[in-house]
N, C-alpha and C positions, 0 to 999 in steps of 0.2 A: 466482882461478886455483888457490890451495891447495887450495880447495875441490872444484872437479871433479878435478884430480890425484888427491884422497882417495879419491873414488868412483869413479874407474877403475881405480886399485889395487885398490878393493874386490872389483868387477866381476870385473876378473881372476886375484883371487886366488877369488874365489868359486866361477868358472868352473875353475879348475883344481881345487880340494877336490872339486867335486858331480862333475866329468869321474873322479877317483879314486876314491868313491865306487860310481859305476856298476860300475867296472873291478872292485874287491871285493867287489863285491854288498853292502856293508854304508848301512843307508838316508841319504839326502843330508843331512836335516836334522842326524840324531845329529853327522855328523861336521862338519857346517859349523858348529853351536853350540859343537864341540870346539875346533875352528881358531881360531874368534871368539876363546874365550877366550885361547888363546894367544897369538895374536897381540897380545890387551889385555895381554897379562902380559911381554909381550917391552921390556925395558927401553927408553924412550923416547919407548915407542908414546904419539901425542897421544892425550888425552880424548874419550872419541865422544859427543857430544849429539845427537841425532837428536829433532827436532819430530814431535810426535803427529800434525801436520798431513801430514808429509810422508807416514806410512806409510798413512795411514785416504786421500787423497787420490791419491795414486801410487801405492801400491803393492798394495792390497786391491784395488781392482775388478776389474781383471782376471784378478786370481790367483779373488776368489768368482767372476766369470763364467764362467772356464772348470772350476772344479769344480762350477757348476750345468748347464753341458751336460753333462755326463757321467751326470749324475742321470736315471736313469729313472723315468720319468712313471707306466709301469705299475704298475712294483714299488714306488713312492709311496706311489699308493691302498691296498696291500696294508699299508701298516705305518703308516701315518698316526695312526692311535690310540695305538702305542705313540711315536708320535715327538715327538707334541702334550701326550703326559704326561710326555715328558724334557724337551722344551722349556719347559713352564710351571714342572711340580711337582719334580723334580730341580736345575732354576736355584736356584729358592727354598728348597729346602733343605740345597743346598750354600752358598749365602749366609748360609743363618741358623744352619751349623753352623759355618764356618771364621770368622764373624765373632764366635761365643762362645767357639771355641778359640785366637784370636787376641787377645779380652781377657783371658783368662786365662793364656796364656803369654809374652804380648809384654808391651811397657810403651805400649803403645798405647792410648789412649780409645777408648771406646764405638765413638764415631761414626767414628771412623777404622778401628775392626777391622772395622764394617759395611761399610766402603769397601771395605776389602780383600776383602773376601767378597763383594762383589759382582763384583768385576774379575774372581776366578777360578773364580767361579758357573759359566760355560759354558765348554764345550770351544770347539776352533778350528778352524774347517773348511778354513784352510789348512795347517794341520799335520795335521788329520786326512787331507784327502785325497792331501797331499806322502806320509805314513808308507803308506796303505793303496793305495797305487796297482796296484803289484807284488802284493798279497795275493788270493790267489785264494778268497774268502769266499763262501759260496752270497749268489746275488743279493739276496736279503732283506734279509739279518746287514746285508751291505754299503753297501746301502742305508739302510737303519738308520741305522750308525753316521754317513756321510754326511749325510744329511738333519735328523739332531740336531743337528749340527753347526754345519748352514747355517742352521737356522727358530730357534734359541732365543736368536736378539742383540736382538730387539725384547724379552725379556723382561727378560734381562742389562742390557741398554741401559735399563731402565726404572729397573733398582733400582740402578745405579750414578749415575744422575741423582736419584735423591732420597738416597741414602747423600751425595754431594758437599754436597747442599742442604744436610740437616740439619747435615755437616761443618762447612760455613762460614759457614753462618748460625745454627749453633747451636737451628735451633729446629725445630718439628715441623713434618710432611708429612702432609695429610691422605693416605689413601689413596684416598678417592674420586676428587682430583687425578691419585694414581700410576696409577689404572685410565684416567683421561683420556689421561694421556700414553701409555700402551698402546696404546691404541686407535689414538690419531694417528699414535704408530710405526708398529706394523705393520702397521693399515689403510691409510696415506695411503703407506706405502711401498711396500705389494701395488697398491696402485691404480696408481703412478706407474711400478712395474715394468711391468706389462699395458699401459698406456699404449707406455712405451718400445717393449717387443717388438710393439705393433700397429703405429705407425708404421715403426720397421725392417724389418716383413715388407713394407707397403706400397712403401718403396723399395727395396729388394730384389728385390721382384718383377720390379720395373723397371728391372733395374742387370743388366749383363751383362759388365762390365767388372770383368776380376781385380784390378787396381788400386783400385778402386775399392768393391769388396768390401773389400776387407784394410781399406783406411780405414774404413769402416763399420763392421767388425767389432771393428776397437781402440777406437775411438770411443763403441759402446756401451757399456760398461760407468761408461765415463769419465761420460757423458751422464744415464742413470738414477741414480748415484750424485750428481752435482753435482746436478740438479734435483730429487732428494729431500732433502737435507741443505739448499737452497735454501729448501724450502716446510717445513725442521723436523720433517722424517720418518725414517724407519732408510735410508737413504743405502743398507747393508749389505743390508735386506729389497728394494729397488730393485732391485738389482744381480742378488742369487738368483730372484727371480722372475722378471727380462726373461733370461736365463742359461737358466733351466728351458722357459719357453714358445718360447724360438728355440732352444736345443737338441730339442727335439720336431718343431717343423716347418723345420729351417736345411735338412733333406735334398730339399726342398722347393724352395725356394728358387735353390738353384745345382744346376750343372753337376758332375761332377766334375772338371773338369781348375778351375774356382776352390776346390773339397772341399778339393784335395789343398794347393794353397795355402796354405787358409786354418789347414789343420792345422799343416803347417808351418812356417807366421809363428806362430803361437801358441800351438807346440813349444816356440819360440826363446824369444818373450815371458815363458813361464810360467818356464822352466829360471833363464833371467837372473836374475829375478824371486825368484824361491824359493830359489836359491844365496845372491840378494845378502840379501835378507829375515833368513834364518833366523844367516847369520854375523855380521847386527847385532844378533841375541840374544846371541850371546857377547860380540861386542865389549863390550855395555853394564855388563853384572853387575860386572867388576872396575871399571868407572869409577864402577857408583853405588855400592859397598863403600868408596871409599875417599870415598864424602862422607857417608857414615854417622858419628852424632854418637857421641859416648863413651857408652859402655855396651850398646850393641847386639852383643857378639860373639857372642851365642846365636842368632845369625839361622841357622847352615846346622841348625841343631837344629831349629828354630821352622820352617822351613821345607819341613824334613823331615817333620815331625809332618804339618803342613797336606799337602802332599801324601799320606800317606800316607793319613789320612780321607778327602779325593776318592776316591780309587781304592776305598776299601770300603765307602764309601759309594753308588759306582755299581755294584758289586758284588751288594749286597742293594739296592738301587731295582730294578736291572735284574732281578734272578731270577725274580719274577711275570711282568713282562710277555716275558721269555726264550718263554714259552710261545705266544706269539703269532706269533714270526718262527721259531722251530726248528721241526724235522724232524714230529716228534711232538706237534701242536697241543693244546692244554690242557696238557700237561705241561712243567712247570718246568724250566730245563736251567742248570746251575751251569757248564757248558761255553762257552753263549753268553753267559752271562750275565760271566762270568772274561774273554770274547774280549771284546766288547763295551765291558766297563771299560777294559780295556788296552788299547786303539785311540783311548779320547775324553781327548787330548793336550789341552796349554795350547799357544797359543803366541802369533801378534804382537799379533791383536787386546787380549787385557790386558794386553800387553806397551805398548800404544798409550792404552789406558784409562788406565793406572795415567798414561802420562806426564801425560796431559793433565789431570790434578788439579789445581786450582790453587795457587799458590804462598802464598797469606797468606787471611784470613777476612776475613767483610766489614769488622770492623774496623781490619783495618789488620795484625793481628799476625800471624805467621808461624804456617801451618797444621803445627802438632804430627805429630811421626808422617811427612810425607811420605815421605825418605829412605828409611825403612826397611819403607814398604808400596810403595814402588819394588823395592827390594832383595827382597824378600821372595818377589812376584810376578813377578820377574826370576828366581829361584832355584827359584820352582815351576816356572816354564817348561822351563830348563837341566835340570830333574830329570826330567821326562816327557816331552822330547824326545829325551833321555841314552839315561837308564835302559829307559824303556818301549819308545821307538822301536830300541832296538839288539835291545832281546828279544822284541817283537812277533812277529817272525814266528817264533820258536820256540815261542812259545805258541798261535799259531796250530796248527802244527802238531802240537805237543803233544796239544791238545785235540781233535783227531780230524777238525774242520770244514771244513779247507782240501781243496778239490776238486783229486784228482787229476790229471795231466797227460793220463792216457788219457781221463780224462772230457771235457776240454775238446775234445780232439783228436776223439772219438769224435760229439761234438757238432757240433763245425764239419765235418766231413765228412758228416754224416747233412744237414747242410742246404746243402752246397755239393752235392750228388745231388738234395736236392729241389729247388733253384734249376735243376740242370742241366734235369732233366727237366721243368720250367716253360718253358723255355729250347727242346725241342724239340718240344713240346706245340704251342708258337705257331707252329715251323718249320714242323709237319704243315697245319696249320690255312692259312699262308701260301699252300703250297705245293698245297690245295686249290683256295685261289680263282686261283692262278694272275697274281698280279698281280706279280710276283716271277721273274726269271729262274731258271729250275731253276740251271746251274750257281753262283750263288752261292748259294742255299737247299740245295745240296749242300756246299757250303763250309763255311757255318757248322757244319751239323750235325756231318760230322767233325771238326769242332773241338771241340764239344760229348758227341759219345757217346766223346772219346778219353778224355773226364775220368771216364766212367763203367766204365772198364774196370777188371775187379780186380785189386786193389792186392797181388798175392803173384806179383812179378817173378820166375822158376826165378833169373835170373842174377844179381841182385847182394840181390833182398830187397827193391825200390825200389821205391813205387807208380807207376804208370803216371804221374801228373799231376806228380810232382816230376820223373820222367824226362822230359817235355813240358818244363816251365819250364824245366828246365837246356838243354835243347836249342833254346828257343825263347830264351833268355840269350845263347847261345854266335852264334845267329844274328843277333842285335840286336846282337852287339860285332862281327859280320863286318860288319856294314851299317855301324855307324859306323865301322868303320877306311874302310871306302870312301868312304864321304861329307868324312869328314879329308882323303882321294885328289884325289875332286873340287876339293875346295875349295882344296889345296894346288898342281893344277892349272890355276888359274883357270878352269874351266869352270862355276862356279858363283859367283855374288855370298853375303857374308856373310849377308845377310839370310835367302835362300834355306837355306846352311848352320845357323843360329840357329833358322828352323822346321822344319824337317827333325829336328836333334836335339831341339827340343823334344817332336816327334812320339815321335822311338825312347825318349827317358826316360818320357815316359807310359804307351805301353805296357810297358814295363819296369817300372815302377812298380804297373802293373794286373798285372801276373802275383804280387805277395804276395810273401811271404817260402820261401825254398828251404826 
């Protein structure tokens, strides 16, 4: 019972930081890992243990499945090259540099510094895409740094299982082995992904039921991920591939009045989720500081240093291939290449690796070093969720990349005019063949060419279509004070009133934002 009390403290203390957050504009994670800590530091506070089990099983899938829908399939192909070389050759050489800067300035062994250099080898695509949600990055850059993110845990994941190996058993890994387990990750996880999203399109197809969607929809990720980790696969590569293939064809699939739903539920799901996640980073760091053995107080040093090589190290990996996703193809850009690094955060996932090291060697004795490649990788985290994510978007902006408001703007309007005119194209064509009563094929159309009228009102400056929505707002709230009328006159049974407003919230909700 102490136990769930715990975690609906946390919930709600979670939910109230990320709710303030928004309010400041200042990003959810920096200040939930700030809270975290605090509240670890508030005298009394119990000790937080948290099982690797819990976060890789609970709380990952979801959060990677709804950052692979979001990932565009298009803009994929276009940077696949530069993504497949962070993922392989950037892993592997942030491992084989924090693992020699870590025997040299910690008191760690070999095999333990390799450890460590494995855990914080990759970025985290749930911190990457919690920080870059809000950033308005040309599609490319964006895509980028997202999809790094998500594809490089089959390689992370390879070298932090033979870094353990060797830890604990003291002895060598062929690497013909390490290429085997590769393969099995990320092949047997892409296969069990494509499997999952083929089946859930199949029932889907078939499912017309919002209820019934929503299960489905949370369910996936849960599903792909248990039946990959099942069959000794990347659980993680599962989850982002069935993610990417039903975010491409889900619009497919449903309706919009289950769209709007399912966004909805999995608004709720992801906020909870990522509030509670990122303030169990803070809470941890003062609980595994104070089980650090005698002689480790050069950790916020050591830990500084090691972060500090990540970040310039993806700095100059990145500058070559910068040329690939910028403006100016073939040429190099210190600008994407500076954004880029400062966007590819640590966060649960080696927050999750590190726990799950094991606690003694195979013979028996207590594995050296754990504590403090906990501490360590807890502190890199705190540092580049801190540091990076509070100044991310000034460097964004800084650096010249970030698209304009007018751009976007000028964007969504040039294709809500190509939609319209798509929209009256078919009315002419309808009202051709005549199958179609004129007075409603007159109907729609005024609705249609009011949105195309120009936007340079003499009276107040307002485009035509936001004067529409606001009037067509004020009318949806005439309608529901009357149906409240109805219904508070018994002329009308509840149920009747329940679909009725559900009707006037839909279209309300289809007019967009004012």
């Amino acid at each position: 019972m102490r136990a769930v009390g715990a975690v609906l403290l946390l919930v709600v203390l979670a939910t109230a930081v990320a709710t303030g957050a928004r309010r400041w504009r200042i990003p959810a994670p920096s200040l939930l890992v700030l809270a975290g800590i605090a509240v670890a530091l508030t005298p009394g506070a119990p000790a937080l243990h948290i099982a690797p089990e819990t976060i890789g099983l609970v709380v990952l899938p979801p959060l990677l499945y709804a950052s692979a829908e979001e990932l565009s399939l298009r803009d994929l192909r276009s940077v696949w090259r530069p993504v497949t070389i962070l993922a392989f050759g950037l892993v592997l050489a942030s491992a084989a540099l924090v693992g020699v800067l870590a025997a040299a300035l910690t008191p760690l062994p070999a095999s333990m510094a390799f450890v460590l250099g494995a855990v914080l080898a990759s970025t985290d695509p749930v911190a990457v895409t919690a920080l870059g949600r809000r950033l308005a990055l040309p599609g490319r850059v964006q895509v980028l740094v997202q999809a790094e993110s998500l594809f490089n845990d089959a390689t992370s994941l390879v070298l932090f299982r033979v870094a353990v190996t060797v830890a604990v058993a003291t002895g060598a890994v062929g690497w013909q082995a390490a290429g085997g387990q590769f393969v099995l990750l990320a092949g047997g996880g892409s296969a069990i992904g494509a499997a999952v999203a083929g089946g859930v399109t199949l029932i889907r197809r078939r499912t017309t039921d919002p209820v019934l969607e929503t299960v489905i929809a949370l369910v996936t990720p849960y599903g792909a991920y248990v039946l990959a980790e099942s069959a000794h696969t990347s659980g993680v590569t599962a989850v982002v591939v069935a993610g990417v293939l039903l975010g491409r064809s889900g619009h497919r699939l449903t309706d919009a009045r289950i769209r709007l739903q399912l966004h909805a539920v999995y608004a709720v799901v992801v906020f909870l989720l990522e509030s509670v996640v990122f303030s169990i980073v803070g809470l941890e760091l003062p609980t595994l500081v104070r089980e650090l053995p005698g002689g480790s107080g050069m950790w916020p040093l050591q830990a500084l240093a090691i972060a500090t090589v990540l970040i310039a190290l993806r700095v100059f990996w990145m500058l070559p291939l910068s040329a690939a996703v910028g403006p100016s193809r073939g040429r190099p850009s210190w600008r994407i290449a500076a954004v880029v690094s400062w966007a590819g955060t640590r966060g649960v996932m080696p927050l999750a690796a590190a726990l799950s090291i094991p606690l003694a060697a195979e013979d028996g004795t207590r594995l050296p070093g754990r504590p403090l490649v906990l501490v360590l990788t807890t502190a890199v985290v705190v540092f580049t969720l801190v540091v990076q994510g509070l100044s991310l978007a000034p460097v964004v902006n800084r650096s010249g990349l970030a698209l304009e408001p007018e751009h976007t703007a000028r964007e969504e309007e040039d294709a809500r005019g190509a939609l319209t005119r798509a929209g009256l194209t078919h009315l002419d064509q309808l009202a051709d063949l005549e199958t179609i009563p004129g007075h409603v094929v007159d109907r729609v159309r005024r609705g249609l060419e009011a949105r195309l009228e120009p936007h340079d009102e003499p009276a107040a400056g307002t485009p035509a279509l936001v004067v529409y929505r606001e009037l067509r707002r004020e009318v949806i709230a005439v309608q529901g004070d009357e149906l409240r009328r109805l219904y508070d006159d018994h002329r009308i049974s509840d149920t009747t009133r329940r679909t009725l407003q559900r009707d006037l919230d839909l279209e309300e909700t289809g007019l967009g934002t004012a």
